[in-house]
N, C-alpha and C positions, 0 to 999 in steps of 0.2 A: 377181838375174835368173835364177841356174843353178836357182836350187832351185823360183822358181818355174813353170819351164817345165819340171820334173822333178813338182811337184803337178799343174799343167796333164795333162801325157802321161800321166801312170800316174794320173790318174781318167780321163782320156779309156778309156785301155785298160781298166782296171775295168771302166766301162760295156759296152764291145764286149763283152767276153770275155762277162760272164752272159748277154746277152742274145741275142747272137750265136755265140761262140765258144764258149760251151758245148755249146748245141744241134751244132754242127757236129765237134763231137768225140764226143759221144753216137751220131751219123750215121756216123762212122767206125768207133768200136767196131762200131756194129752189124753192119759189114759184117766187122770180124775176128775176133770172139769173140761171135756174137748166143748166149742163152741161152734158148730157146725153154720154152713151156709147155705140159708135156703134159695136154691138155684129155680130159675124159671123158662119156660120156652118163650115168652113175649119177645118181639124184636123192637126195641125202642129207636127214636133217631139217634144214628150217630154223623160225628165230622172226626175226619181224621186228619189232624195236623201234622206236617212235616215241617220244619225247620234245615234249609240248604245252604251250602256255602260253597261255591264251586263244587258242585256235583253230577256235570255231564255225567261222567262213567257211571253214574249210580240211577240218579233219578228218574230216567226212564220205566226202568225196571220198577224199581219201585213203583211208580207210581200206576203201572200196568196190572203189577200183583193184589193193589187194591181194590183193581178195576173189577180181577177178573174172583173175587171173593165170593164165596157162597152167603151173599146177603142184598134181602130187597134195593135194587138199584135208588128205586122211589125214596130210601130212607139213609141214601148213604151222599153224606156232600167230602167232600175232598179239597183242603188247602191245602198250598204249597207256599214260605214264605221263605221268598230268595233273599240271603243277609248279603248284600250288595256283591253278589255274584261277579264276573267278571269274564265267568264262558260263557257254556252253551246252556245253562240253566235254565233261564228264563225262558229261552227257548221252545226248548225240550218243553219243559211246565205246558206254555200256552200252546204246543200242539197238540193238546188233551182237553182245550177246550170247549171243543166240539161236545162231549164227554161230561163237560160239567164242570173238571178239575178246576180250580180258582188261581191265580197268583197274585200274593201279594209282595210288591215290592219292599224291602227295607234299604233306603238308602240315607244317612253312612251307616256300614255296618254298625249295630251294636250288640251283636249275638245271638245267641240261641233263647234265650230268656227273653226278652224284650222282644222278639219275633212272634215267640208263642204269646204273648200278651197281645202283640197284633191281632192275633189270629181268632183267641178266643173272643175280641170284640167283637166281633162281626159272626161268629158263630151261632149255627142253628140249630143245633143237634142237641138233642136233652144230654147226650155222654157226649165227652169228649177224648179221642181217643189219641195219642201220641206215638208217631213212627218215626225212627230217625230213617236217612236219607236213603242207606242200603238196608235198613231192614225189610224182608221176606216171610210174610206170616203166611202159614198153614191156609189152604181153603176155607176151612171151619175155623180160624182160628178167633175170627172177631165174633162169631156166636159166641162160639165158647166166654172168650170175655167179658163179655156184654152179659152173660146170663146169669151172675152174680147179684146186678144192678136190681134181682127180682126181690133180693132180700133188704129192706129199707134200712138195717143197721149199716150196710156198706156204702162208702162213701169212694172207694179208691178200690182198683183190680188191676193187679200186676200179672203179667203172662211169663211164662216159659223160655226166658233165652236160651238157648243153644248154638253156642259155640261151633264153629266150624273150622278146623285148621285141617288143611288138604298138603299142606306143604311141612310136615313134619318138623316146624319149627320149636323150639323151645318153648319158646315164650307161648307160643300158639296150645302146645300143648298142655303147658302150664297154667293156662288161664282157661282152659277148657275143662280141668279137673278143677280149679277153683271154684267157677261156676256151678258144678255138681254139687259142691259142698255148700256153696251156697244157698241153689236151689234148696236143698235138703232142710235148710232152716228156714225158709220160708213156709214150709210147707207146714212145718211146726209152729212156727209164730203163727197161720193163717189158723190154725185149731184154734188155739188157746188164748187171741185175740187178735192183735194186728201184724203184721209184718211191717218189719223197720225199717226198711231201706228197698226201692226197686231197681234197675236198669234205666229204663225211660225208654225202652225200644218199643216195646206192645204195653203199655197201661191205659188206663183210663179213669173217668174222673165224672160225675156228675156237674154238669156244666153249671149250677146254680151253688158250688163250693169253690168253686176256681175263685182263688184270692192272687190278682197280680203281683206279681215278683220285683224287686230291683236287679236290675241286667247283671249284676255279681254274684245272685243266688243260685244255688245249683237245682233246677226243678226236678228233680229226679229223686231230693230227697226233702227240699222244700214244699214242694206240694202234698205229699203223703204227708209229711209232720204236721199240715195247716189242716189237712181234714181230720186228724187225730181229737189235735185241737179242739175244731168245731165240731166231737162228739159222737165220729162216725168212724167203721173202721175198714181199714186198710187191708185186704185179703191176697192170696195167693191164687191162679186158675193155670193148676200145670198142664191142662188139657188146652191151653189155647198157647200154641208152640209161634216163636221165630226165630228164623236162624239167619247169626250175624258172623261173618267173618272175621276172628281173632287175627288182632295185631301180631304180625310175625317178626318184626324187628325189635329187640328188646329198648331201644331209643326209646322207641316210640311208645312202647307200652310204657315205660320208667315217664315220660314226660303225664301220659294220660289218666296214670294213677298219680304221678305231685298234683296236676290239676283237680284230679275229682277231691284227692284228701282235703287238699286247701279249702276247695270248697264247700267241702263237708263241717271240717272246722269251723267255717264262715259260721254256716247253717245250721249246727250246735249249739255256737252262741246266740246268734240270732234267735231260735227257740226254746232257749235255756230252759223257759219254765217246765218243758215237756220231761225236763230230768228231777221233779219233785215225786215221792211219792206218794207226798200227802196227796195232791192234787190229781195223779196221772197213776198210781198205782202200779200194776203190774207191767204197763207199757214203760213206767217208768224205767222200772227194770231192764225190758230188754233192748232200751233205747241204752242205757248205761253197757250192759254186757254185751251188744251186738256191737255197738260205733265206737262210744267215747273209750273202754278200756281198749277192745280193738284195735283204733285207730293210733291209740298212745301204745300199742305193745311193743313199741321200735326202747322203751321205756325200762321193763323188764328184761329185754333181750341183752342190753347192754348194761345193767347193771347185774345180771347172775353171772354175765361173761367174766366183767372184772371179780366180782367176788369172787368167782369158781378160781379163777389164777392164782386169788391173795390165800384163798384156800387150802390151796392144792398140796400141804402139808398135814392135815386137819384131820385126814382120814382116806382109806380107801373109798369111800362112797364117790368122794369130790374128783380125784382122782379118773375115775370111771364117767361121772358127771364133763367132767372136762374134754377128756376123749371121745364121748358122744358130741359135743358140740363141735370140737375141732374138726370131726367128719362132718358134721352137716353144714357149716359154714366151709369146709373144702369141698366137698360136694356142687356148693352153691355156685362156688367161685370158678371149679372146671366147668360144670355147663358157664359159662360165659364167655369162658374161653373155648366150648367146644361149640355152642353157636347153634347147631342145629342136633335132631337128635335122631334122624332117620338111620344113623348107625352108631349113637351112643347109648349106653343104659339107663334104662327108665324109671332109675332111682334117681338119676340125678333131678326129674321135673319140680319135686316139689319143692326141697331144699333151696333151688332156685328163684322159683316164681315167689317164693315164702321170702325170702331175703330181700327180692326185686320189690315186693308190697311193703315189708315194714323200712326200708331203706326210702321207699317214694314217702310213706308216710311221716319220717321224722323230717326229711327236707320239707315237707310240705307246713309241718309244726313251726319250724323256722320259722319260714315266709308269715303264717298265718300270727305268731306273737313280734312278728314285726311289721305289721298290719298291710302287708303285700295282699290284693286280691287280681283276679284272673277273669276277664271276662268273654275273651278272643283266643281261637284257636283256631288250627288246620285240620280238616278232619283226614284219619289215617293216619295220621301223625303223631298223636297224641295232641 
């Protein structure tokens, strides 16, 4: 009974602490030791890389929204690097050539990784900046990012995703509030030193730190970890905004988070050292309390479940503790069965998306201690 109400308590506690107790320690640094960024008006060169994979329906756009950016033309180059396309991609790309836009071919595909390694070979730009295929940044938005770059501690600038679900989907909705929460900690980790993780939609990168990747690494959270690394830090610019249309089919999101967890897992070990704190200090930390407890919370979840069960004679507390879970794990389970949420209640978003993440996350633990890696996908698909 001792030990199980000692598994009980300390997954209980696990849970709180990342989700809650971290944040709220982030929030107190900030007010003893905030680390501010000194911003500058200079416009340096940038190149903005795209990375496409069958992206007619998108890439036009895109590549339009970069055209028409509030930033010297004279200092703005534009690749586009097709992972062996098969529409109107290439197409589409080289009717913007007139424009400048560049294409690079990748043929046979080998992903998004090894594309951007194309790309930053040939790159001119002292920043290097990363857009996926429908990402839509703000007029100002690559000022805004770029003007980070003035304070020489930075090495890495992550922008403002926002989410957009127009279609009241679940999942849409669920990953829209996620991101919020998200956001909210970066904003805290860009204080008080680095931020641990970005998107890959609006970042950028001092082109003389880009360290080439193997095609099964994931750059989104690989290259932030490798500039940590080399010394420099990784910040937050909420003011440089884009907005990406949330997956609305929970497939597809469920496939898109086993993908990314796997290969975050990958990119964990891969960097292990970054988890010392002799060596790495306080990043160490929020590399620990942001990803790896995080990413293993599927861990906790299901050992307070069985305890709370073996318990459930133990006391009223357990009792109560039980019955909050059986709601929020039913909770979970009718949004999935109700699908969309334009006429369900908007208690059921979190409970869902919450379960959809730490459920992608243990499949994807699976895969990853059975040394399964991911290098090719569909985009919109997951």
């Amino acid at each position: 009974m001792t030990a199980l109400k000692w598994i009980f308590w300390g997954g209980l506690l696990w849970l709180i602490y990342i989700y809650i107790g971290y944040p709220m320690l982030l929030a107190l640094l900030r007010r003893i030791r905030p680390r501010m960024v000194k911003r500058g008006a200079d416009l340096p060169r940038v190149t903005i890389v795209t990375a496409a994979f069958n992206e007619e329906g998108h890439i036009g756009q895109t590549i339009a929204n970069k055209l028409a950016l509030d930033y010297p033309r004279e200092l703005l180059e534009i690749i586009v690097v097709s992972d062996g396309s098969v529409d109107r991609t290439d197409e589409i790309v080289t009717s913007f050539a007139s424009q400048g836009v560049k294409l690079i071919r990748q043929e046979p595909r080998q992903g998004k990784t090894a594309g951007l390694n194309k790309a930053l070979a040939v790159a001119q730009g002292d920043i290097v900046v990363f857009s996926d295929a429908n990402s839509l940044y703000a007029p100002d938005g690559l000022k805004k990012l770029v003007g980070a770059f003035a304070d020489p501690t930075v090495g890495y600038v992550t922008g403002k995703m926002v989410y957009v679900s127009s279609d009241g989907s679940l999942v849409g909705d669920g990953c829209t509030a996620y991101m919020r929460y998200e956001n909210l900690l970066r904003e805290l980790e860009s204080v008080v030193g680095s931020v641990v993780g970005v998107d890959g939609g609006i970042d950028a990168v001092r082109r003389k730190l880009y360290q080439p990747m193997r095609a099964d690494q994931l750059p989104d959270f690989v290259l932030p970890l490798s500039v940590v690394r080399q010394g420099y830090r990784v910040v937050y610019e909420e003011q440089a905004l884009l907005h990406e249309h949330a997956l609305s089919a929970a497939a597809d999101e469920f496939r898109m988070r086993v993908r990314v967890s796997l290969r975050a897992f990958w990119a964990l070990w891969d960097l292990r050292s970054l988890l010392s704190p002799f060596r790495f200090g306080l990043f160490s930390w929020q590399l620990w309390s942001h990803k790896v407890l995080r990413y293993l919370a599927f861990v906790p979840m299901v050992a307070v479940l069985v305890a709370n069960v073996l318990l459930l004679n133990a006391g009223w507390i357990y009792q109560i503790a039980l019955l909050g879970q059986v709601l929020i794990y039913g909770l979970a389970i009718a949004g999935s069965l109700v699908g969309r949420l334009d006429k369900a209640p908007k208690v059921i978003v979190w409970p869902n998306y919450f379960v959809l993440l730490n459920v992608a996350s243990g499949v994807a633990f699976w895969r990853f201690i059975n040394g399964q890696k991911q290098v090719l996908w569909k985009p919109r698909t997951g």
